[in-house]
C-alpha positions in Angstrom: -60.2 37.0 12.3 -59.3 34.6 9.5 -56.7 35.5 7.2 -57.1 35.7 3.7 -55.4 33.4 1.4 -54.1 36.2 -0.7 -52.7 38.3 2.4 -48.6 38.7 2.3 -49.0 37.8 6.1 -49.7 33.7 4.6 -47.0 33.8 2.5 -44.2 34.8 5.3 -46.3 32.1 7.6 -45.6 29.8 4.4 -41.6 30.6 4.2 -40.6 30.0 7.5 -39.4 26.5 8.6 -41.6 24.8 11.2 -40.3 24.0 14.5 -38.4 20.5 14.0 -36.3 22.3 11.2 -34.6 24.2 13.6 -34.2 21.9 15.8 -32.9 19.2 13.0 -30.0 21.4 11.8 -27.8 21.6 15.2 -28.3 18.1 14.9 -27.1 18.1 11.5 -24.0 19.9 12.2 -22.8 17.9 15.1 -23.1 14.4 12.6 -21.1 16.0 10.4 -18.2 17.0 13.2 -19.0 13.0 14.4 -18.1 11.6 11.0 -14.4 13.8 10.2 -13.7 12.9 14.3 -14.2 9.3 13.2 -12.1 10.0 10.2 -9.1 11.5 11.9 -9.3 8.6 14.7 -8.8 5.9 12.0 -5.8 7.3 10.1 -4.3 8.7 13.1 -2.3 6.0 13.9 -1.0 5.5 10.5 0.0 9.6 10.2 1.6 8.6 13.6 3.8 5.5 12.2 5.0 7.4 9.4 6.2 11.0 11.0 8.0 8.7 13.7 9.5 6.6 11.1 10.3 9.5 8.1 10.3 12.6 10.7 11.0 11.8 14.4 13.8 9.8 14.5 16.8 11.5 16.8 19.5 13.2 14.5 22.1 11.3 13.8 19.7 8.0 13.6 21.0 5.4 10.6 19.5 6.2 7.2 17.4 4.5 5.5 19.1 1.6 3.5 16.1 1.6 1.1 15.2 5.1 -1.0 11.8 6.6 -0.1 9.5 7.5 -2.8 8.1 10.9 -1.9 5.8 11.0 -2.6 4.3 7.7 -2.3 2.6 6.1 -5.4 -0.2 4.3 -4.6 -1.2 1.2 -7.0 -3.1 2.7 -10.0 -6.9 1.3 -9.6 -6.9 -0.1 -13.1 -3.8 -2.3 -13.3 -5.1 -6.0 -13.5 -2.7 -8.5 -12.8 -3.6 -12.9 -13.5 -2.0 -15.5 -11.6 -0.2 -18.9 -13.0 -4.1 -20.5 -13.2 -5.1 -18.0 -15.5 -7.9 -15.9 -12.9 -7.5 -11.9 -13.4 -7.9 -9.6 -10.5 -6.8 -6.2 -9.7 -3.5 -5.7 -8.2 -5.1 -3.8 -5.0 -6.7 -6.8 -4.3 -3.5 -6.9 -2.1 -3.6 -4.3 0.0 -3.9 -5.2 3.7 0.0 -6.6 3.6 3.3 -5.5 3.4 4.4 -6.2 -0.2 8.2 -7.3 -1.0 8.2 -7.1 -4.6 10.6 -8.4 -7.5 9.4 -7.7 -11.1 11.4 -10.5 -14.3 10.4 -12.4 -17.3 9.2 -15.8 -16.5 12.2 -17.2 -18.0 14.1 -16.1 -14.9 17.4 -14.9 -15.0 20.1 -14.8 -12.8 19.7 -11.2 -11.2 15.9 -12.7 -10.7 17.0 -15.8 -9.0 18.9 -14.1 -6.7 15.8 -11.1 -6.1 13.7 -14.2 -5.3 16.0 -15.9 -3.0 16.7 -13.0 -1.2 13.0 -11.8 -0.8 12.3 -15.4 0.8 15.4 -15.2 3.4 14.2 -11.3 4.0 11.0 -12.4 4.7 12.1 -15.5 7.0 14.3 -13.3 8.9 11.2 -11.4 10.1 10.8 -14.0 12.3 6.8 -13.7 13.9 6.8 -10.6 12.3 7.1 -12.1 8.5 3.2 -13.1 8.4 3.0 -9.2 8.3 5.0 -9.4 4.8 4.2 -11.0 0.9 7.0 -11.5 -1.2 5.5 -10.8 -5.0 7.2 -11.8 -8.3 5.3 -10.0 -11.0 6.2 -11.5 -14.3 5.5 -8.9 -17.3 5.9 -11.3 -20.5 4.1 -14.3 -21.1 7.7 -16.7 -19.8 6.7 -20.0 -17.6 9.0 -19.8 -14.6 11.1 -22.8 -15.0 10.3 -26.1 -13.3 13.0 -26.3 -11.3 12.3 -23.1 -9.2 8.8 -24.0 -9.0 8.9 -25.8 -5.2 11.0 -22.4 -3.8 7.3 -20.4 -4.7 5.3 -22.7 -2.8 4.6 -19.2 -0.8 5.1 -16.3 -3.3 2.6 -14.7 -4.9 3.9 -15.3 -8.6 1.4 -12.7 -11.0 1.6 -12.0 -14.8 1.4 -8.0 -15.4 1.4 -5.8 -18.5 4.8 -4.2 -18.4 3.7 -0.9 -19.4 1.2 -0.8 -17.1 3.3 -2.0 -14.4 6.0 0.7 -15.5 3.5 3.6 -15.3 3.5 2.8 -11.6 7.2 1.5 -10.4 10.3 3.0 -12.1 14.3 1.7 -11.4 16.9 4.1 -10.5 18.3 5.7 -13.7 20.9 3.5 -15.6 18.7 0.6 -14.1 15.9 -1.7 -15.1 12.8 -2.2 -13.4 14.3 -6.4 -12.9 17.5 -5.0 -11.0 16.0 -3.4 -7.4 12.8 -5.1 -4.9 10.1 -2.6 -4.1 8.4 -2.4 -0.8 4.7 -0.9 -0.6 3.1 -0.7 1.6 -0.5 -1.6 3.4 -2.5 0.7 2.1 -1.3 0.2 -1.4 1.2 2.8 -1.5 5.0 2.0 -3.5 7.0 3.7 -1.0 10.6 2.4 -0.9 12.8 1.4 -3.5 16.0 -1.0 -2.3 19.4 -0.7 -4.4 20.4 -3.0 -7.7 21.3 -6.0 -7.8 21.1 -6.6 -3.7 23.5 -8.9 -2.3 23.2 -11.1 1.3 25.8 -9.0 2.3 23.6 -5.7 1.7 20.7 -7.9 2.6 20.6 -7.3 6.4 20.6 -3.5 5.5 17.2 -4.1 3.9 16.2 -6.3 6.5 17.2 -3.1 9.0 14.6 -1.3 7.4 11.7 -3.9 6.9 12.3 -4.3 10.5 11.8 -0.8 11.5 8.9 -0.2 9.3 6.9 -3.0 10.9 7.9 -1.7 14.8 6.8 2.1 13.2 3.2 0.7 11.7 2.7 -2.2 14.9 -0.3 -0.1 16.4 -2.8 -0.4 12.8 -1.0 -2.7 10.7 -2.2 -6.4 11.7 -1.0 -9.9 10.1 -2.9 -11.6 7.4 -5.7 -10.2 5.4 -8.4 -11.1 7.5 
């Protein structure tokens, strides 16, 4: 017998979901699970490098030369930095390296002489490892860095900043200023260790200590050259 169009029997017909639905939501649920398995898969390695290098190390194990920022301050998405040719692009655009970082006026004093040789000779001392590293000299004033330094940048990355952008992000020790320490961030953008003022060779192998072990902790996801 027919049923009428006004009958509440059509309307429950009418609310329930037809046959696919059901089998559709299972399917639903188990993309979901799929995608935050994919998810923990690709930053597990990098959880992994950082609790052995902050968290597993055997008591008694050398400190860290270098002070850790905890926590870590990744590189605000808005600060724009513009290299010596004058093109502007965002200081993430860096990410995907290790970042050895010196911040002076272009005029270049001594303290940032010194940061700048000593970033170079810390980088070279990497050995095969070095490709893994940049060493940055962000310049927040509008200074040239004089001519005769010029041929030691052939491979820096020299970059203008805005200084109070730049200072809303990395901050020296107190009593210090920003020009007197190197900063080290990370890969994935993140400031995360701030070496002492006014480094010396002599502390120098200290630093390299820590670069070194860095690099061994972050080997398994952390691969040379931006590629």
């Amino acid at each position: 017998m027919p049923v009428e169009v006004d009958d509440p029997v059509a309307l429950t017909v009418h609310s329930l979901p037809v046959a696919g639905d059901a089998a559709r939501l299972p399917q639903s649920r188990k993309g979901r699970w799929q995608l935050w398995l994919m998810l923990l898969i690709s930053i597990a390695p990098v959880a992994a490098s950082y609790f052995m290098y902050y968290v597993a190390r055997p008591h008694g194990a050398l400190l860290n030369f270098g002070e850790l920022i905890e926590p870590v301050r990744p590189i605000p998405a808005g600060l724009q930095v513009t290299t010596l040719d004058g093109k502007v692009e965002p200081l993430g655009n860096l990410k995907r390296q290790w970042l050895l970082v010196s911040v002076a006026d272009g005029a270049c004093d001594d303290t940032c002489r010194s940061n700048l040789y000593l970033q170079r000779q810390l980088r070279e001392s990497l050995g095969k490892e070095r490709d893994r590293v940049d060493w940055v000299w962000l310049i927040p004033d509008n200074g040239a860095p004089p001519t005769e330094i010029r041929a030691g940048l052939a491979d820096a990355m020299v970059l203008r900043v805005d200084r109070s952008a730049l200072q809303a992000w990395l901050t020296p020790q107190a009593g210090q200023r920003l020009e007197d320490h190197l900063y080290l961030v990370d890969p994935m953008g993140n400031w995360m260790m701030r070496f002492p003022a006014h480094l010396t060779v002599d502390m120098a192998e200290k630093a390299k200590r820590d670069l070194s072990r860095l690099l061994r902790a972050s080997a398994s996801w952390d691969q040379p050259g931006r590629d």
